[in-house]
C-alpha positions in Angstrom: -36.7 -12.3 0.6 -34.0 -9.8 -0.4 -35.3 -6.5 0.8 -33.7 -3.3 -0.8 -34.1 -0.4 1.3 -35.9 2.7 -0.2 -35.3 5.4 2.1 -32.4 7.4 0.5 -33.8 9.3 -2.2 -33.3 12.2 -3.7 -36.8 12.3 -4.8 -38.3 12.4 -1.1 -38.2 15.8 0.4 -36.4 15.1 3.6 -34.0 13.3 1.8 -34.0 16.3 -1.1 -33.2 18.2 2.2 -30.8 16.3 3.9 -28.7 16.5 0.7 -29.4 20.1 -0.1 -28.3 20.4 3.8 -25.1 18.4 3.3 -26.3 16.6 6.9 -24.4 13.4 6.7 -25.6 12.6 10.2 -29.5 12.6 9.1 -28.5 10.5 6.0 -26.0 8.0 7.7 -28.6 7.7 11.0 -31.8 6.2 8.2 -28.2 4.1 6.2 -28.1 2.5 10.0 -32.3 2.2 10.8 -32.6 0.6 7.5 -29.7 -1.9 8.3 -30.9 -3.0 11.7 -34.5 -3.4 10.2 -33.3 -5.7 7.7 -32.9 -4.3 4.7 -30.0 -6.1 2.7 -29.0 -4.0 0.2 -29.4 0.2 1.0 -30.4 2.0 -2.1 -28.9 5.2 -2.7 -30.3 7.8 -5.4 -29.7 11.2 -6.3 -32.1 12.0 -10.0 -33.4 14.6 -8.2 -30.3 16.8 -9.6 -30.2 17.1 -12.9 -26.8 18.0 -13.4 -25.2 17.3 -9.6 -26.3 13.8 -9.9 -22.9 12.2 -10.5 -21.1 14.6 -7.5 -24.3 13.7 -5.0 -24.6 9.8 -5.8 -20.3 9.5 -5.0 -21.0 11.6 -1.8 -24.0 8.9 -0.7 -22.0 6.3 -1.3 -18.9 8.0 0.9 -21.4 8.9 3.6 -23.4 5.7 3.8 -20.3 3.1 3.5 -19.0 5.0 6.6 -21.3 3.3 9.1 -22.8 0.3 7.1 -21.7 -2.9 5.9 -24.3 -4.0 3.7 -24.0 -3.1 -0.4 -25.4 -0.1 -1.7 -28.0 -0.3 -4.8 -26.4 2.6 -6.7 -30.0 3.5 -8.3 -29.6 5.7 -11.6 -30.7 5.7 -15.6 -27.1 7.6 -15.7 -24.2 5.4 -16.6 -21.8 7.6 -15.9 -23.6 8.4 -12.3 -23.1 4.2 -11.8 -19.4 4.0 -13.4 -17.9 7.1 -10.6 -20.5 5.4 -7.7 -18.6 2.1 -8.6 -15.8 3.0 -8.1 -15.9 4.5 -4.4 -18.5 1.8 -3.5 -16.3 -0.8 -1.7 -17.0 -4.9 -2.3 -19.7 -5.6 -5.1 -22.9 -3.3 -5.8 -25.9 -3.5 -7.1 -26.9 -1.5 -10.0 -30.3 -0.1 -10.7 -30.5 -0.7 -13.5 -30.3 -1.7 -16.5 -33.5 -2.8 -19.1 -33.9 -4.1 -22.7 -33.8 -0.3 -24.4 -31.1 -0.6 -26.5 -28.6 2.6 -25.9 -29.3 1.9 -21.9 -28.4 -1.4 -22.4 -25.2 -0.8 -24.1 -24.1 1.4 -21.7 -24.6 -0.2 -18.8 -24.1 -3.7 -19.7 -19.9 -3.1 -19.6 -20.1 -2.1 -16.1 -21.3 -5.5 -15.3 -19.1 -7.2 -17.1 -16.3 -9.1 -14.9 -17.7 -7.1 -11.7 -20.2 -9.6 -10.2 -22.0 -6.8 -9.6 -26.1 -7.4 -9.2 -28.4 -5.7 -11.3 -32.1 -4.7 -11.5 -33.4 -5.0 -15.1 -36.4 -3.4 -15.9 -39.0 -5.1 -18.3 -38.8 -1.5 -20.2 -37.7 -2.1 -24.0 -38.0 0.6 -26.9 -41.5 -0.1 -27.1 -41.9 1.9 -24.0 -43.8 0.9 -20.8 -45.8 -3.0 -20.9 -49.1 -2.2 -21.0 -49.8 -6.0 -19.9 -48.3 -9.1 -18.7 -47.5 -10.6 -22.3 -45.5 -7.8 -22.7 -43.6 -7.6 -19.6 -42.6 -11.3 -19.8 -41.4 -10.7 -23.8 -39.1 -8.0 -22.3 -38.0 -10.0 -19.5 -37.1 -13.2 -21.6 -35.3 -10.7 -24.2 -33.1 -8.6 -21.5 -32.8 -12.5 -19.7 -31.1 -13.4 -23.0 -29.4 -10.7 -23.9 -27.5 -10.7 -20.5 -26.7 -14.2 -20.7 -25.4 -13.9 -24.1 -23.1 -11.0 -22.5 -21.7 -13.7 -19.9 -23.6 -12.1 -17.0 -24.8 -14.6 -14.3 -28.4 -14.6 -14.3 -28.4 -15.7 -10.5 -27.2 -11.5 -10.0 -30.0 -10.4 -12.4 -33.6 -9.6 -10.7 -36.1 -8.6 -13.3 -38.5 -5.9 -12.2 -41.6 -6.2 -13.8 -42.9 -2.5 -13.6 -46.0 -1.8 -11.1 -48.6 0.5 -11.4 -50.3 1.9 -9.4 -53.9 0.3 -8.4 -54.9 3.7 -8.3 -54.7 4.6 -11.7 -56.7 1.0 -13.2 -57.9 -1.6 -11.2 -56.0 -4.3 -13.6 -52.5 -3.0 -12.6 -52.8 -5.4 -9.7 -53.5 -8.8 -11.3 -51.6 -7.8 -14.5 -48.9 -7.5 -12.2 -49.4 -10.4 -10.3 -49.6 -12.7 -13.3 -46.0 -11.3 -15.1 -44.3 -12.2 -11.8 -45.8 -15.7 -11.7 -45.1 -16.1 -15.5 -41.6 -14.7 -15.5 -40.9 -16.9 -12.1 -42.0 -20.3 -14.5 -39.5 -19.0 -16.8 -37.1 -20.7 -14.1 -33.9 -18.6 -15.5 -32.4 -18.5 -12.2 -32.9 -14.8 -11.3 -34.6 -13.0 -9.0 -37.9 -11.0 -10.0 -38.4 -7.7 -7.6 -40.0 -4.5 -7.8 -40.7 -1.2 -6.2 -43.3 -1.9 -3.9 -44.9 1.2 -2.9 -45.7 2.1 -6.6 -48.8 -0.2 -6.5 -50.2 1.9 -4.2 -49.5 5.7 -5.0 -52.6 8.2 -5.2 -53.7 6.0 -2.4 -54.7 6.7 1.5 -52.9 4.4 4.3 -50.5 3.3 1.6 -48.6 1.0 3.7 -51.9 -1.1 3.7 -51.5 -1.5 -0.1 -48.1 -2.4 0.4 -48.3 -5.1 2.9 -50.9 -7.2 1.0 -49.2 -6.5 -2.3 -45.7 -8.2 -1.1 -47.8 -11.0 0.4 -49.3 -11.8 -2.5 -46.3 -11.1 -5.0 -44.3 -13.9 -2.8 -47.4 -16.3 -3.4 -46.1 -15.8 -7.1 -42.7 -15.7 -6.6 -41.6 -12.2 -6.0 -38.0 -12.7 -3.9 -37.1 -9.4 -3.1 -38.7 -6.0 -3.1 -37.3 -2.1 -3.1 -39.3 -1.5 -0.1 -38.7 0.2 3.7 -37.8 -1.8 5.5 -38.5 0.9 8.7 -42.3 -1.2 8.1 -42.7 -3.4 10.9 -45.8 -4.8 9.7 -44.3 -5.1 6.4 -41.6 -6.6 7.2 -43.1 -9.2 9.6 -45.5 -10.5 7.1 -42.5 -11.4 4.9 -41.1 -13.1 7.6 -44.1 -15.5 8.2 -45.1 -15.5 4.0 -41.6 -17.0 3.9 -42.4 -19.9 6.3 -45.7 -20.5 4.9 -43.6 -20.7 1.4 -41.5 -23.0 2.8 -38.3 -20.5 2.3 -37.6 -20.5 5.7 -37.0 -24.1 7.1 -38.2 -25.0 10.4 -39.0 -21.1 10.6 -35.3 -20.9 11.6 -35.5 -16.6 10.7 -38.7 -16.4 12.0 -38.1 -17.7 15.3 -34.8 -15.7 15.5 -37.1 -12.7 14.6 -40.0 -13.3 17.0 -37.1 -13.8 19.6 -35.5 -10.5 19.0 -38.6 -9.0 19.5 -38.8 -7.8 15.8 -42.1 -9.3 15.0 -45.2 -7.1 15.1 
């Protein structure tokens, strides 16, 4: 399970603040938590300023290289934001994202080329949001194409599928469950993720939501998440979902887990 750690966004207050602040040490202290939790990709936003958003994304990635090794998920509908990111991140990225809109697409789709660079695609076309699972897995087999066509290795490409939250209608859950399980039979080769905690938004004890939601989403073939990986719960029960999956032979990580004291 490829966990992409949420934390570092502009959107969340303390973050808003941290940034506003200019306090690399609160920013590069959650980098490191989120590393030694797990996570293995740290996702790095900055939307929350309209027009700063290129000048605060490069500083992340500055600030957050400094004291982890892991990639960064440079996350922005910017391309010009993920073209100046890329070019301070050091090694490979990940981009989030790219989906089957046309002008997004063409702008993003050159910073993937010849970069190995992973990407998160959204199932988001010109249509607008999927209001179901039909139309999540039309968008996903279209953007699956259209990437392949641009020489992109689909083994870098997880889909996200677009969750609602439960909140909202009661059908965002199962609608969401079956577009994972139909776009995992698609059997392209790439990953299918998401961002968890939307499921459960407008919700009490969200983390609740959360923990059942990646458990089940596994059960259809969900292999990574934009989730925090600061969960211990959360982030146990992928560790035994993946043995009882059989994606963890002889519960090698579990056991290696458990024995580090990292299982709650």
């Amino acid at each position: 399970m490829v966990i992409i750690g949420e934390l570092i966004n502009s959107t969340r207050k303390a973050i808003k603040k941290a940034i506003d602040e200019q306090n690399v040490d609160y920013i590069q202290d959650l980098a490191k938590k989120q590393d030694e939790a797990g996570a293995d990709y740290i996702d790095v936003n900055s939307g929350a300023y309209v027009h700063d958003e290129v000048k605060y994304l490069v500083w992340l990635v500055k600030i957050v290289q400094e004291v982890v090794n892991k990639p960064l998920a440079l996350d922005s509908p910017n391309p010009t934001a993920l073209e100046e990111a890329m070019k301070v991140h050091e090694g490979v990225p990940m981009i989030n994202s790219i989906s089957a809109e046309k002008e997004r697409y063409e702008k993003v789709i050159p910073l993937l080329k010849d970069t190995g660079a992973q990407v998160v695609a959204l199932c988001m076309s010109d249509k607008g949001m999927p209001e179901n699972a039909d139309d999540r897995v039309e968008v996903a087999e279209k953007v699956l194409s259209d990437l392949d066509g641009d020489g992109i290795d689909l083994s870098n490409v997880y889909i996200d599928p677009l969750i609602n939250p439960v909140s909202v209608n009661g059908e965002y859950g199962p609608q969401a469950l079956e577009a994972i399980e139909r776009i995992a039979k698609l059997n392209s080769g790439a990953h299918i993720t998401c961002g968890l905690s939307n499921i459960s938004f407008g919700l009490p004890n969200r983390h609740l939501m959360n923990q059942a939601f990646i458990v089940l989403a596994m059960g259809q073939g969900m292999d990574s998440a934009i989730a925090d990986p600061l969960d211990t719960k959360l982030m146990s029960l992928v560790k035994a979902a993946e043995v009882i999956l059989n994606l963890d032979n002889y519960a090698m990580n579990y056991l290696k887990a458990a024995r580090a004291g990292k299982l709650v």
